[in-house]
C-alpha positions as CSV (number, residue, x, y, z in Angstrom):
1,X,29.3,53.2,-43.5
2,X,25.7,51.9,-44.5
3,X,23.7,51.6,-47.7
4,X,21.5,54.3,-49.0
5,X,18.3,52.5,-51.2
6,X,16.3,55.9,-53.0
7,X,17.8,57.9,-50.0
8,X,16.6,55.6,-47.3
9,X,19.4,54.4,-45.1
10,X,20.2,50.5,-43.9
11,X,23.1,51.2,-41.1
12,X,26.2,49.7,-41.0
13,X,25.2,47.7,-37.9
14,X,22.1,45.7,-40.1
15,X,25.2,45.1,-42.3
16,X,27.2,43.6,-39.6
17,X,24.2,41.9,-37.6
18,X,23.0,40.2,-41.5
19,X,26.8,39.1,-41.9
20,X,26.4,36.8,-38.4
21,X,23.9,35.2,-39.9
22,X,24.7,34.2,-42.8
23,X,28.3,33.5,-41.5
24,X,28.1,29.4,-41.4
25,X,26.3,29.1,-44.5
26,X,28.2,31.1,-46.3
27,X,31.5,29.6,-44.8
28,X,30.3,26.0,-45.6
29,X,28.8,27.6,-49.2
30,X,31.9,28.6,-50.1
31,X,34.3,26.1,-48.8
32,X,32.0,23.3,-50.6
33,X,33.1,25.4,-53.7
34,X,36.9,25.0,-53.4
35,X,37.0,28.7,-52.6
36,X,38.0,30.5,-49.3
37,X,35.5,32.5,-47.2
38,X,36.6,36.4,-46.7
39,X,34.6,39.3,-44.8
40,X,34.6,41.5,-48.4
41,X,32.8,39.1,-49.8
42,X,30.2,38.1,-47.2
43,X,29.6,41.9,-46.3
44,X,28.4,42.0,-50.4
45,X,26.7,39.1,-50.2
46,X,24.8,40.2,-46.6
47,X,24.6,44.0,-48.2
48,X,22.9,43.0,-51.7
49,X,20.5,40.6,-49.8
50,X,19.4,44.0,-47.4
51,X,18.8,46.2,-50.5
52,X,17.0,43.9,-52.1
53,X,14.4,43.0,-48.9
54,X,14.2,46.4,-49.4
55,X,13.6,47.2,-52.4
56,X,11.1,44.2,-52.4
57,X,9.5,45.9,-49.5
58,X,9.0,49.1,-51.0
59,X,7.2,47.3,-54.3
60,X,5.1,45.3,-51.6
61,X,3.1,48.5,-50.2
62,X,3.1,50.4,-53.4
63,X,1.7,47.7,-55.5
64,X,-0.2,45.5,-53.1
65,X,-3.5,46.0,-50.6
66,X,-2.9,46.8,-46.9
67,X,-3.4,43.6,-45.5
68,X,-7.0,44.0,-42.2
69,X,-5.8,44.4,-38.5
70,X,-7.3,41.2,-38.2
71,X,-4.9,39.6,-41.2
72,X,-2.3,40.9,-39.3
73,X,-3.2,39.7,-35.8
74,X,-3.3,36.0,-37.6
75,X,-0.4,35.9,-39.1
76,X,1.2,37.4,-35.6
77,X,-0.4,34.5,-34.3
78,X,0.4,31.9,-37.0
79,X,3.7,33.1,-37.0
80,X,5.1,34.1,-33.8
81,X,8.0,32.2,-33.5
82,X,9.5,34.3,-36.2
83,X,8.5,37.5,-34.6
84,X,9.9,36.8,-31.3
85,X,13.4,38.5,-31.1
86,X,11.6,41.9,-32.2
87,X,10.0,44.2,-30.3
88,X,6.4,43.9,-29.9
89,X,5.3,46.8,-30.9
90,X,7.3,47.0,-34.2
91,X,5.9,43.2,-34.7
92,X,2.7,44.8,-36.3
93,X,4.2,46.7,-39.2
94,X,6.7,43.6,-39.7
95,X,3.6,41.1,-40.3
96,X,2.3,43.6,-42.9
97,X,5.7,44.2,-44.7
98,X,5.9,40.4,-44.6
99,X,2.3,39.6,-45.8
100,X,2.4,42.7,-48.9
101,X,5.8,41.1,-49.5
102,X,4.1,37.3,-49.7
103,X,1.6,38.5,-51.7
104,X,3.5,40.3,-54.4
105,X,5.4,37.4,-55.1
106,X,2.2,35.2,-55.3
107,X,1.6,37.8,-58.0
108,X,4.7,37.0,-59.6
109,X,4.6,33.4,-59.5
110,X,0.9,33.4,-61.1
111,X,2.7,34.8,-64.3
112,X,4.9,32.0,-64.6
113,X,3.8,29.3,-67.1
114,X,4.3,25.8,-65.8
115,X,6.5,23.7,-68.0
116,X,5.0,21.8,-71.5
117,X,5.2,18.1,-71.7
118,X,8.0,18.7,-74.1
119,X,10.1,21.0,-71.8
120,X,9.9,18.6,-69.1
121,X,11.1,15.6,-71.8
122,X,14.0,18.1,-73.4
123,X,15.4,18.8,-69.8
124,X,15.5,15.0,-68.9
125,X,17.2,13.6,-72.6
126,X,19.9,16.5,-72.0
127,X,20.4,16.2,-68.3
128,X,20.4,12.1,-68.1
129,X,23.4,11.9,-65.8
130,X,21.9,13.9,-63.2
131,X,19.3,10.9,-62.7
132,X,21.7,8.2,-62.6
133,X,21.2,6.6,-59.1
134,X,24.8,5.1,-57.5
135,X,24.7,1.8,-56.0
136,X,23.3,1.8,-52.7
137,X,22.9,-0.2,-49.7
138,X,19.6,-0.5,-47.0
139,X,21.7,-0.6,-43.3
140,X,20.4,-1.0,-40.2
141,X,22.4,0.2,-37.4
142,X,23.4,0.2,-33.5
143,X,24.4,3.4,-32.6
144,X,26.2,4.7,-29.0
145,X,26.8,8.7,-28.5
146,X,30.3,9.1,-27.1
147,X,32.6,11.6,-25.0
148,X,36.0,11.5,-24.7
149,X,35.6,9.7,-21.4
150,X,33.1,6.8,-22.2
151,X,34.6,6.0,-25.6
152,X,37.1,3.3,-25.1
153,X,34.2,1.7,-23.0
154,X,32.1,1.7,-25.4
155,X,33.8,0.2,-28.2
156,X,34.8,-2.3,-25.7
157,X,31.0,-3.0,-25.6
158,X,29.7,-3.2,-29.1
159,X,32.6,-5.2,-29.8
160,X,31.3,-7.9,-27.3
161,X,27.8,-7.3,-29.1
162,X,29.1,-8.1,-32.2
163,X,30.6,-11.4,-30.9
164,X,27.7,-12.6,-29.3
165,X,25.4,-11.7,-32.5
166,X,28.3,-14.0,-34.3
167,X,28.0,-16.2,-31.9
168,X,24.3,-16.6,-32.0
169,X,23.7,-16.0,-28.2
170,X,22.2,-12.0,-29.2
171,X,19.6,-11.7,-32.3
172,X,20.3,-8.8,-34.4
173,X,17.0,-7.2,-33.6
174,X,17.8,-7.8,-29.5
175,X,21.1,-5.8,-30.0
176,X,19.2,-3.5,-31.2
177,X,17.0,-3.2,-28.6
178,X,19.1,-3.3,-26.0
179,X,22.0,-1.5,-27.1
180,X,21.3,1.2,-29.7
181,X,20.6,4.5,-28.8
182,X,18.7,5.6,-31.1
183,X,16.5,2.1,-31.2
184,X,13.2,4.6,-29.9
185,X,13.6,7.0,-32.9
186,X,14.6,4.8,-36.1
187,X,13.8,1.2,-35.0
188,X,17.4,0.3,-35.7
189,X,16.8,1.6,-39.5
190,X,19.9,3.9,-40.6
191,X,18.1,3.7,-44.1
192,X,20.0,3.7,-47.7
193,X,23.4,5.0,-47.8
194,X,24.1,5.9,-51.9
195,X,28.0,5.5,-52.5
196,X,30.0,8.7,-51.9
197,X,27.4,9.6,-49.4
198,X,30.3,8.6,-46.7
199,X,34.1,9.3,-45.7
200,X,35.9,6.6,-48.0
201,X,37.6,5.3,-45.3
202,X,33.8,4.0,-44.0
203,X,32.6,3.3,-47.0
204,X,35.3,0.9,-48.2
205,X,34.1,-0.7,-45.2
206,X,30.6,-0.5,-45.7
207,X,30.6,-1.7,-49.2
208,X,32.9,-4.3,-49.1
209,X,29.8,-6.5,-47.0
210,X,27.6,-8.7,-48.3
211,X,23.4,-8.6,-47.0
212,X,23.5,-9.7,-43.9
213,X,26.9,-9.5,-42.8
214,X,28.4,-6.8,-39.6
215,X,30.9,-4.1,-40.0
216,X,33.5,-3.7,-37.1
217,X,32.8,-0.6,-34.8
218,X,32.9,2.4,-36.9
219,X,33.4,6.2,-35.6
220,X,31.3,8.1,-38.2
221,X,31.4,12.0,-36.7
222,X,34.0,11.9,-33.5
223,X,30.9,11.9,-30.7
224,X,29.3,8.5,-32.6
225,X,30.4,4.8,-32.6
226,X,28.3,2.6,-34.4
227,X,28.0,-1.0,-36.3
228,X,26.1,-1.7,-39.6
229,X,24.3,-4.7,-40.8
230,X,23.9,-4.5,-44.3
231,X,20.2,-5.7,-45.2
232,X,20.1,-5.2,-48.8
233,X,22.5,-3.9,-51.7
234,X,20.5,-2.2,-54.7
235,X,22.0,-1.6,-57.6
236,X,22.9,1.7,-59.8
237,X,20.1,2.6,-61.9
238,X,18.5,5.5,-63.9
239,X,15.4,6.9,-62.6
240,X,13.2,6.2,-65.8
241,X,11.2,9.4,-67.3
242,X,7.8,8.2,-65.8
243,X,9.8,7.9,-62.4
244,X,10.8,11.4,-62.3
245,X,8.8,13.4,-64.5
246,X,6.8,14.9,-61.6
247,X,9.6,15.9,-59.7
248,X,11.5,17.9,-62.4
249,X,8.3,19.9,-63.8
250,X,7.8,21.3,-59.9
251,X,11.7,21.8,-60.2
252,X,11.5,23.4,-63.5
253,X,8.4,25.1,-62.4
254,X,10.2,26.4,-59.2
255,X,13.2,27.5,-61.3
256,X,11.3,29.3,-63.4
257,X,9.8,31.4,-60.7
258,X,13.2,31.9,-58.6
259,X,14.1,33.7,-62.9
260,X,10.6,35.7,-62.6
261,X,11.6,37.3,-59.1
262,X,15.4,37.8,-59.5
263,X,13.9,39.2,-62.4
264,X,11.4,42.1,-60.8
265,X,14.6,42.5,-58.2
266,X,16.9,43.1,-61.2
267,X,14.5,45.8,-62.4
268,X,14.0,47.2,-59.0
269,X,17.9,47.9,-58.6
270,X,17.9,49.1,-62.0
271,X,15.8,52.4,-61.2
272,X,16.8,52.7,-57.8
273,X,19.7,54.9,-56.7
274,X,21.7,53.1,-54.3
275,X,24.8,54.3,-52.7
276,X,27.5,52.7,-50.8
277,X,26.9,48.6,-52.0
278,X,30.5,47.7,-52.1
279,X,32.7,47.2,-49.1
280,X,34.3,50.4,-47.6
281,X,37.5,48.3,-47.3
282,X,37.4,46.8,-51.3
């Protein structure tokens, strides 16, 4: 059984076909929480997003211009990776949904005030542990990509590279080199690692060095064995005001027109009459 919106159906099958994909971020969403991921739940979750796309939809094209057959044609063009697993003759009425639906919440977002001075400085004084920065360190890296059958030869290896780095007959930056795969891409830079950023287990390890000094061979994601050089250690800190102030009035900016649309959806649903929203098995 579908959803009706103002007597317009959405089948059963957009239901099911939504559900797939928002399956793995909704498992990982709600397993981050504490909670445990069931099909009621994600069916209400993938119905109330398909109502209100088309709800949204309906306010585009009564509110907003018919975009030009040339509009269209760019943003076909622009855009074509995301109109590739349609048909391409329904592609053309998708780009103008899509470009009335763009445009409408432009609309919306131009009535949003951005943020005083003041608001800005309220948020920060009330919200200061949020812009506490852990300790962290700078690590480069030398990092190997495993299978189940070139593992133990592997950490066989970087354990002789670690000995002969010790032993001064390898540079750190020659290891690198010559032994990281991933050298190409990042230079041997992992970058900074904050504290709980890792398992514990790794970062006891991690933070228990000093600049400069090696960790043993580490396996950080089972298809991964790597070493870490520490190169610096910073320091927790608060991210002053002037540091941040930037960054939270485009947040708070942001937030405030994520409020405005849920808003205009809230109102939408409101005077719609929409039938069958809840599971058919709650």
């Amino acid at each position: 059984m579908g959803v009706t919106v103002d007597g317009v159906e959405i089948p059963e099958s957009e239901i099911q076909a939504e559900m797939a994909r928002l399956r793995q971020g909704y498992d990982e969403y709600v397993k981050r929480e504490g909670g445990e991921p069931n099909e009621v739940q994600l069916r209400e979750w993938a119905a109330e997003g398909l109502v209100e796309g088309a709800l949204l939809k309906k306010e585009a094209a009564a509110t907003q211009p018919v975009p030009s057959d040339e509009r269209i044609r760019k943003e076909l063009e622009t855009n074509a990776s995301a109109y590739a697993g349609f048909p391409e003759e329904a592609r053309p009425d998708l780009a103008r949904t899509a470009l009335q639906k763009r445009r409408l919440t432009r609309e919306i977002k131009k009535g949003v005030p951005q943020p005083s001075e003041a608001e800005v400085r309220a948020y920060y004084d009330a919200n200061g542990d949020q812009f506490e920065m852990p300790e962290s360190l700078t690590l480069s890296h030398i990092c190997r990509f495993v299978d189940f059958t070139s593992r133990a030869d592997v950490f066989l290896e970087l354990l002789r590279v670690k000995t002969d780095v010790e032993q001064g007959r390898l540079t750190w930056r020659e290891a690198v080199e010559a032994y990281s795969d991933t050298a190409e891409k990042d230079g041997g830079l992992f970058g900074t690692l904050p504290r709980w950023e890792m398992p514990g287990d790794i970062e006891k390890k991690l933070f228990a060095l000093n600049p400069g000094e090696m960790s043993d061979v580490i396996e950080t994601d089972g298809q991964t064995l790597q070493i870490f050089r520490v190169l610096a250690r910073v320091a927790p800190k608060k991210l002053s005001y002037g540091e941040i102030k930037d960054h939270l009035k485009n947040m708070m900016f942001e937030q405030a027109c994520g409020d405005a649309l849920n808003a205009r959806i809230d109102a939408l649903k409101a005077a719609a009459v929409i039938e069958g929203l809840s599971s058919p098995e709650s």
